[in-house]
C-alpha positions, 0 to 999 in steps of 0.5 A: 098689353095687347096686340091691337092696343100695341097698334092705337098707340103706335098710330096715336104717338104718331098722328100726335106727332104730324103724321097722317094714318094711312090704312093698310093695303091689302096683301095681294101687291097688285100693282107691284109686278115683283111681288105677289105680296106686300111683305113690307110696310114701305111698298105702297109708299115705293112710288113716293121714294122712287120719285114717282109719284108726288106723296099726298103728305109729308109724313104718314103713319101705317100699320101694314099687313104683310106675308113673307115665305122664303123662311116658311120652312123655319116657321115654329123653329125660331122666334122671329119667323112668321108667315103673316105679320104686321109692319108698323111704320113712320115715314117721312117724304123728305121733312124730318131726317135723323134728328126727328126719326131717333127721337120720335122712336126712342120717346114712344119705346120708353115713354111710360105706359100711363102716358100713352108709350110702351114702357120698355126699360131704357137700359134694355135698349141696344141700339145699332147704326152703321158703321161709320154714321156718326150723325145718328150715333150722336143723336142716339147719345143725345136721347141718353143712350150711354156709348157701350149700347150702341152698335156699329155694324157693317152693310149686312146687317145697317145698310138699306137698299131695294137691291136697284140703283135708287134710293138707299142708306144706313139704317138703324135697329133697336134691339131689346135685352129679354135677359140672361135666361134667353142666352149670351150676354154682349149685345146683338152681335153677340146673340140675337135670341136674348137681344131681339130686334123690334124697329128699323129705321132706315136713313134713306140719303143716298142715291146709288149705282152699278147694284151687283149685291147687298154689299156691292154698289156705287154711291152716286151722290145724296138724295135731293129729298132725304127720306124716313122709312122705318118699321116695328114688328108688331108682333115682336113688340107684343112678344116683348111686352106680353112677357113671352118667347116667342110671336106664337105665344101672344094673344093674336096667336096663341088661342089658335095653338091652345085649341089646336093642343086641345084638338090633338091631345098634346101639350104645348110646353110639355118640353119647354125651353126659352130657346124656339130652335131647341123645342120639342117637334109637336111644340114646333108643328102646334106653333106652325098650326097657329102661324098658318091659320092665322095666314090663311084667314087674313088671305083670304080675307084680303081676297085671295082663293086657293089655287095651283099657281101665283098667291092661291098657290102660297095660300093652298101651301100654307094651308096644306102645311097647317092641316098636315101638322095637325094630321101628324099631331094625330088629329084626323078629322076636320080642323080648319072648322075648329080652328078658323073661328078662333083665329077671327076672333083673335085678329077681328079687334083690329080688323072687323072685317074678318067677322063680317066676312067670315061666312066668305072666309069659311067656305073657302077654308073649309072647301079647301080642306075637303079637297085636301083631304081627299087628295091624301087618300088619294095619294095614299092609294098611288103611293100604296101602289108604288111601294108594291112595285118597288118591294116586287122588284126586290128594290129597297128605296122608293125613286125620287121620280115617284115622290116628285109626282106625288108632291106636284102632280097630286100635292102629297107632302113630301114628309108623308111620303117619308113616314108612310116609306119608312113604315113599309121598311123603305128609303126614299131617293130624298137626293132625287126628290130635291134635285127635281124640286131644285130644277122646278124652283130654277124653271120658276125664278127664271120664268118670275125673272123674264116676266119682270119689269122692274122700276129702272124700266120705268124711267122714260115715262117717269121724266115724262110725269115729272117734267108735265104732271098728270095726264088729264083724262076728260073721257067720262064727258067728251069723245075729242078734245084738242091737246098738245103732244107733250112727248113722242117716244119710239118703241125702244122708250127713247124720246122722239122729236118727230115720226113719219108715216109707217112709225110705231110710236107712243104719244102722250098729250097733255090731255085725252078723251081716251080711256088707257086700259085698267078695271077689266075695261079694254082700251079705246081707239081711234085717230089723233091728227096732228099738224100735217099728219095722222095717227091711228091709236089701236092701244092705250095704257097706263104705265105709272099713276097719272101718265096715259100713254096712247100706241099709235101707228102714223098713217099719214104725213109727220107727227111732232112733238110739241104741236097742238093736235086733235084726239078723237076717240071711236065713238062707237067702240066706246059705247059698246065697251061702256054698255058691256062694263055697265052690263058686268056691274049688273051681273055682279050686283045679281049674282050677289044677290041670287048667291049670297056676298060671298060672289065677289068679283075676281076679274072681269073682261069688258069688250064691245058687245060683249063681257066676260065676269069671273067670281068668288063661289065654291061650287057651280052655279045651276042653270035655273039660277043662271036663268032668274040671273038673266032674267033680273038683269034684263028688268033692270034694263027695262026699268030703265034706271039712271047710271049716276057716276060721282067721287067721294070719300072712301070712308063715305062710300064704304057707308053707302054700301059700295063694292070694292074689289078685294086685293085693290087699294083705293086712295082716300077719294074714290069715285062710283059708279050707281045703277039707280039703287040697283047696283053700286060700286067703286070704278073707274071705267066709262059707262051708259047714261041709262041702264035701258042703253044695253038694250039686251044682256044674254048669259052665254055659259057658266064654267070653272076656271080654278078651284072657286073661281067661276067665269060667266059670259055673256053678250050685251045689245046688239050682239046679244039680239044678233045671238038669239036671231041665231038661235031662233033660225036654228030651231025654227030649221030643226022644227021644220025637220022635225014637223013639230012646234018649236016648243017641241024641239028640244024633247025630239032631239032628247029622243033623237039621241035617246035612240042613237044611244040604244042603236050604239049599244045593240052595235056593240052587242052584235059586233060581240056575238060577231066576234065571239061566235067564231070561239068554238071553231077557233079553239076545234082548229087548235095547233099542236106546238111541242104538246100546247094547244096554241090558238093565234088568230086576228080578231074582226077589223074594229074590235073593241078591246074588251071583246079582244079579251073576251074571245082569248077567255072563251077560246081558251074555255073551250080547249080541254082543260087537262090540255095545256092550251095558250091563246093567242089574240091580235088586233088592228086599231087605228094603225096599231095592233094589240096583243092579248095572250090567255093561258090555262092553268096546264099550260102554267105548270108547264113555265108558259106565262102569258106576260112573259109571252106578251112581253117578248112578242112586243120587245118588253112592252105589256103587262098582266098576269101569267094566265091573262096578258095584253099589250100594243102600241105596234104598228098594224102590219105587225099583227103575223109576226106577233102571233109567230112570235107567240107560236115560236116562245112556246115552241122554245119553252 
C-alpha cells in the first residue's frame, strides 16, 4: 500500500467517524517560541489542551509534517529514526475518551483492506498501557485482545507530559510483531526492532505540578475536559504494510537511495541484514542521502532558506550531511541536481505543491550545494596548511582548537577533517574538538533557555481570555471607540484594580480601534481617557490569539479597572503605517513579477513613512531591475486603484491567486487584502483606501541579509518626497560647483575621482622612488659587525609596507654578494614600529637567519624565512632598540 494511500484512508476512517480534517501546518512552528519546528502532530492543537483557546471542533483529524533532529546522528543506524517525518493524528477536545480512541484504533489497524482499513493480522498486535490503567486494558480486552499481548509499563515508556505542569496522562501504544526474522520473541519489553510501535494514544485526564522530570510530578486532580491526543507513524505503518525494514526502504524514500546507489556505484544491500544498526557503512551513508534530501525538499518547500543560525541552519546541516555522504560514497559532482527531482516526485502525491514550486525549491538546493562545495575546497586548502604546520613542528596530532575552527568558522565536517588527517599519518585532539562542541552546545541551550517563554507564563493573560472572551478589534472601520477596561495589570502581570499617574500598566478593553503588532505592521498609539484620568498607549501586542493588550503610561489622575473609557488611536501614525503596509504589498507583488514567484516574502517592516521588505532570491537584484520596480509601483500608484479588503475561505483564496507567506498557518476563514487586480494577498493589517494615497514609493537600497535573503527599503509619501527634495539640493549644489547642468553631474564626479585615484597612485610611486633612492648610499655606509656587512636603518615616516621590503631587498642587492650582508628595516605606523630583516645567501652559511633575527628583536613575535623576514605590533618608540638588537644578534652569532 502506498504511502499517500496510508494517509486518505487514515483521514477517511476518521472523517467517517465525526472528525474534521485539519491540514497540516507548515514545519516552521512560528507561533511556538520553544520550537523551531513543529515535531509532533499535537502542537498546533497546544492552545486548544492548554485552555487557551476554545477548539473550533471537537474532534479533528490531521496528518502533521514533522522534523526531529536530536537523533540526526543516528539517522541510517536504525529503523525508526528519521529527520522529516508525517504524524497521523486523531484528537479529541474533551468528547470521547478511552472507550472511543481504542476502538476507533483497533477497527482501522485490523479492518481489512477491501473495506477501507490496513489489514494487519489481529494477532501481531501488542498493545501497552500504564501500569496500573485498568480502564484501557478492559477496553483493550474487550476489542479482542487476549491478556498475554497486553503490556504494563512504567512512566518512561506510558506516561504523557509536555515536561510543564499542565495537562497529562497514561497513554497507550500499539506495537506490531514483524517476526522472528527481526529478533527476540516476548514482546515490546523485550526487543523493539522485531516489535515496532506504530500508534500512541495518549489519555490526557490528569492535571499535574511541581514538574522536575518525565518521572518526577505531582497529580493535582483530573481535567475538567479530558482529552484524545494520538499519533501514527506514517512512516512506520507504510514500512509495516510495505513489507520492508526499515522507513528508508518505502516508496516515499526509497527512489531517493536507488539514484543515489546508481550515482556512487554502490550497491544497497550488498551486505544485507534485517537489523539497521548491524548494516554496512555505505548502506547507512545511502539511507541518510534519502533521509536528507527528503528533509530538505519539504523545508524548503515550507519556506525555509539555509543560513548559519535558527531553522536555515538545521536546514544547511541536513544538507551538508547529505552531499557529504554522497562525497564519501565517492561521487564528486554535483548531487542535489540528480537527487532533488526524485524526491519531489516521491513526496508530490501528497503534496502537489512541491511540483508546483520546484523551480523555487531547486534553486535553493542547488545554490547551496555550490556554496558547499566550495566551502570543502576551502577547508581543504587551510587544513592543508595546517598539517604542514603540525608535521614542521615535529607534532604527530592536529589540535582540537584547529578542528573546531574548521567546523565553525568554515563548516568543514568534522569527519573530513578525520579522513583527510588520518591520510597524512596524523591524530586528531577528537577530545579537544568535542569538548569545544560541548561548551558551544551549552552556550546555545542556555542562550534558547533565556530567551524562552514557556506556556506557564502565559497565565495571567490566559484568565484574562477566559474570563472575557476575545478582544474585539474595530480598527479596520474607526479610529476611537468607547469601551470598558475589562482588566489592569502591572508590569509583573499581577491583576490591578486601579494605577495612578507615572504607572506603567497593561490595559485590555473589551474592544479597541488599536491595531497590536503582527505581519510586519508596527503597533498604534495614542490616548485612552478613563474616568478622571488618561492614558498614553506607546505599544500594543497580542500575547495569545484574540487577547490585545495595550502598554500604557498614566499620565494624568487614576485609571480603574471596570470603567467605560474612550480609546483614540493616532490618526496620523496609522495612515502613514497603512500607506507603508500597502506600499510593502506593491513591492512584493512587483518584485514577483520582475524576478519570478520564487521572490517570496521573508519579512517585512511597515513603520510611518517608511518600509523595510525582505525576500526569497539567491542572487542580488540589479540596479536596472530596482529602477522599473520603482517605476511599476509608482504607476500603480498613479492609476489609482481601489484597495479592497474581504474574508474568506482559505480554499477560496487560494483559487483567486492570493499570496500567503511560507511558515504561516492560516485558519480555515482568512481575510485579504486586493490592490485592484494588482496585487492580492492574505493579511491582517490596516491599509489605504486607494493605492494613489502613498502619493510616492522611493526604493532606497537592495542589500544582503543572509544567504538568499535579500532587504529592500524604501520611503513612502511624504518621506519619500522629502528624500528626493534632498537629493535635488544636493545636486543642484554640486551642479552649481561644478558649472555644469545637473545632468552632468554624475559624469564630473566620475572624472573627479578618476583623477583623485591616479593622483594616489603617482603618490605612492613618488613616496617608492623616495624611499628607494637612499638604497645605494645605505648599502656604501654598511657596518662591519664581526665581518657582516649590517644595515639598520628607519625607513621615511609613512612608508608603505611593501616599500618597507622593497628597500631591505635592494639595499641588501646592493652589498657585495661574497660578503656576508644582514639588512636591517624599521618602521613607524600609527604608533607602531615593524621590523623587516633581508639576508643574503653568505650571511646563511654563516647561521644568520633573518626569522631567527626578527624573532629575537621583537620577543618571538614575527614570521618568514631565513633570507627575508618581517614582524611588528610594537610600540614606535621601539624602533632604536630593534635595530640594536638586530646589530647585537648578529655580533653574538
Amino acid at each position: 500500500m502506498k504511502t499517500a494511500e496510508i494517509k486518505r484512508r487514515y483521514l477517511a476512517h476518521f472523517e467517517a467517524n465525526g472528525h474534521t480534517v485539519v491540514p497540516s501546518a507548515p514545519l516552521p512552528a512560528i507561533s511556538d517560541p520553544n520550537l523551531l519546528f513543529i515535531n509532533a502532530g499535537m502542537v498546533q492543537f497546544v492552545p486548544y489542551f492548554l485552555g487557551q483557546q476554545k477548539p473550533p471542533h471537537a474532534r479533528a483529524v490531521s496528518v502533521q509534517k514533522c522534523l526531529r533532529t536530536p537523533d540526526i546522528d543516528e539517522v541510517g543506524k536504525t529503523s525508526r529514526h528519521g529527520t522529516f517525518f508525517q504524524m497521523n493524528g486523531n484528537f479529541s477536545f474533551g468528547d470521547y475518551f478511552k472507550e472511543g480512541a481504542i476502538p476507533l484504533a483497533w477497527d482501522l489497524v485490523t479492518r481489512s483492506v477491501e473495506a477501507g482499513g490496513f489489514g494487519l493480522d489481529p494477532e501481531r498486535v501488542w498493545p501497552t498501557v500504564y501500569l496500573d490503567d485498568d480502564e484501557a486494558y478492559e477496553i483493550w480486552r474487550s476489542v479482542g485482545v487476549p491478556a498475554e499481548r497486553i503490556v504494563r509499563r512504567g512512566k518512561q515508556d506510558n506516561f504523557w507530559s509536555m515536561g510543564i505542569p499542565g495537562p497529562a496522562g497514561p497513554c497507550s501504544e500499539l506495537f506490531y510483531d514483524r517476526g522472528p526474522e527481526y529478533g527476540r520473541e516476548g514482546g515490546p519489553e523485550v526487543d523493539e526492532d522485531r516489535y515496532m510501535e506504530f500508534w500512541n494514544l495518549v489519555f490526557m485526564q490528569y492535571d499535574i505540578a511541581d514538574v522536575r522530570s518525565k518521572d518526577e510530578f505531582r497529580i493535582v486532580g483530573e481535567l475538567p475536559a479530558k482529552n484524545i491526543d494520538t499519533g501514527m507513524g506514517l512512516e512506520r505503518m507504510a514500512s509495516i504494510l510495505q513489507g520492508v525494514d526499515n522507513l528508508y526502504e518505502i516508496d516515499e524514500v526509497r527512489p531517493i537511495l536507488d539514484r543515489a546507489s546508481e550515482l556512487t556505484g554502490k550497491r544497497y544491500g550488498a551486505n544485507p541484514s534485517h537489523v539497521a544498526s548491524e548494516s554496512h557503512p555505505d548502506d547507512v551513508r545511502l539511507r541518510v542521502i534519502a533521509d536528507h534530501v527528503r528533509t530538505a525538499l519539504m523545508l524548503i518547500g515550507d519556506g525555509v532558506t539555509p543560513a548559519n543560525e535558527g531553522r536555515g541552519y538545521v536546514l544547511r546541516r541536513i544538507m551538508r550531511r547529505a552531499i557529504r555522504a554522497v562525497r564519501l560514497l565517492g561521487y564528486q559532482d554535483r548531487a542535489l541536481p540528480e537527487l532533488l527531482p526524485v524526491a519531489r516526485d516521491c513526496m508530490a502525491p501528497s503534496y502537489p505543491e512541491l511540483a508546483t514550486d520546484f523551480e523555487r525549491i531547486s534553486r535553493y538546493a542547488y545554490a547551496e550545494e555550490d556554496a558547499f562545495l566550495a566551502t570543502l575546497r576551502a577547508g581543504t586548502t587551510i587544513l592543508d596548511t595546517a598539517i604542514a604546520e603540525t608535521k614542521s613542528t615535529g607534532g604527530s596530532r592536529l589540535s582540537g582548537d584547529k578542528a573546531f575552527q574548521l567546523h565553525d568558522t568554515y563548516g568543514f565536517p568534522i569527519d573530513l577533517t578525520l579522513e583527510i588527517a588520518a591520510e597524512q599519518g596524523l591524530a586528531v585532539d577528537d577530545e579537544g574538538f568535542r569538548r569545544l562542541m560541548a561548551d558551544q552546545r551549552s552556550r546555545a541551550k542556555a542562550d534558547a533557555k533565556a530567551r524562552k517563554t514557556g506556556h506557564v507564563d502565559l497565565s495571567a493573560y490566559r484568565t484574562v481570555l477566559d474570563t472575557g472572551g476575545p478582544v474585539e478589534f474595530t480598527g479596520y472601520t474607526e479610529t476611537r471607540r468607547e469601551s470598558r477596561v475589562r482588566a489592569l495589570l502591572g508590569t509583573a502581570g499581577a491583576p490591578l484594580t486601579a494605577a495612578g499617574e507615572g504607572d506603567t500598566v497593561e490595559l485590555v478593553l473589551d474592544s479597541t480601534p488599536f491595531y497590536a503588532e503582527g505581519g510586519g505592521q508596527q503597533p498604534d498609539t495614542g490616548l485612552i481617557t478613563v474616568g478622571g484620568g488618561l492614558v498614553e498607549v506607546f505599544d500594543v501586542q497580542q500575547p495569545m490569539p484574540g487577547l490585545i493588550v495595550h502598554k500604557a503610561r498614566v499620565v494624568r489622575g487614576e485609571v480603574r479597572s471596570g470603567e467605560e473609557g474612550l480609546a483614540e488611536i493616532d490618526v496620523t501614525r496609522r495612515r502613514a503605517i497603512s500607506r507603508s503596509h500597502t506600499a510593502t504589498h506593491l513591492v512584493h507583488q512587483t518584485m514577483r513579477n520582475f524576478l519570478g514567484e520564487s521572490a517570496t516574502q521573508a519579512g517585512s517592516l511597515n513603520a510611518p513613512g517608511r518600509l523595510r521588505f525582505d525576500f526569497n532570491t539567491p542572487t542580488g537584484v540589479a540596479p536596472s531591475v530596482l529602477h522599473d520596480v520603482e517605476q511599476q509601483i509608482n504607476e500603480v500608484l498613479l492609476a489609482d486603484l481601489e484597495v479592497h479588503a474581504f474574508i474568506t475561505s482559505q480554499e477560496e483564496a487560494r483559487r483567486l491567486g492570493a499570496m500567503a507567506l511560507f511558515g504561516e498557518k492560516y485558519g480555515d476563514e482568512v481575510r485579504v487584502v486586493e490592490v485592484g487586480d494588482y496585487a492580492r494577498e492574505l493579511c491582517g493589517g490596516t491599509h489605504v483606501t486607494r493605492s494613489g494615497q502613498l502619493g510616492l514609493v522611493k526604493i532606497l537600497s537592495e542589500s544582503s541579509i543572509g544567504s538568499g535573503v535579500r532587504r529592500v527599503e524604501a520611503l513612502v509619501g511624504i518621506d519619500a518626497f522629502s528624500f528626493l527634495a534632498k537629493e535635488h539640493l544636493l545636486v543642484n549644489r554640486l551642479a552649481e560647483l561644478y558649472r555644469v547642468p545637473n545632468d552632468q553631474v554624475a559624469d564630473r564626479v566620475e572624472q573627479t575621482v578618476t583623477q583623485l585615484r591616479d593622483a594616489e597612485k603617482e603618490l605612492e610611486k613618488l613616496r617608492a622612488q623616495l624611499v628607494l633612492g637612499g638604497a645605494g648610499a645605505l648599502a656604501a655606509q654598511a657596518r662591519d659587525v664581526r665581518g657582516t656587512a649590517y644595515v639598520g636603518t628607519e625607513a621615511p615616516e609613512g612608508a608603505a609596507g611593501n616599500d618597507v621590503r622593497t628597500l631591505a631587498q635592494e639595499i641588501r642587492g646592493k652589498i657585495d654578494p661574497v660578503r656576508p650582508a644582514v639588512v636591517a628595516v624599521a618602521a613607524r605606523s600609527g604608533g607602531k614600529a615593524s621590523l623587516v630583516v633581508a639576508t643574503n645567501p653568505a650571511a646563511k652559511q654563516r647561521g644568520l637567519s633573518a626569522a631567527d633575527l626578527v624573532k629575537g628583536a621583537l620577543s618571538g613575535r614575527g614570521g618568514g624565512n631565513a633570507d627575508l623576514a618581517q614582524g611588528g605590533g610594537v610600540p614606535a618608540a621601539e624602533v632604536p632598540n630593534l635595530l640594536a638588537a638586530v646589530e647585537k644578534a648578529i655580533a653574538e652569532a
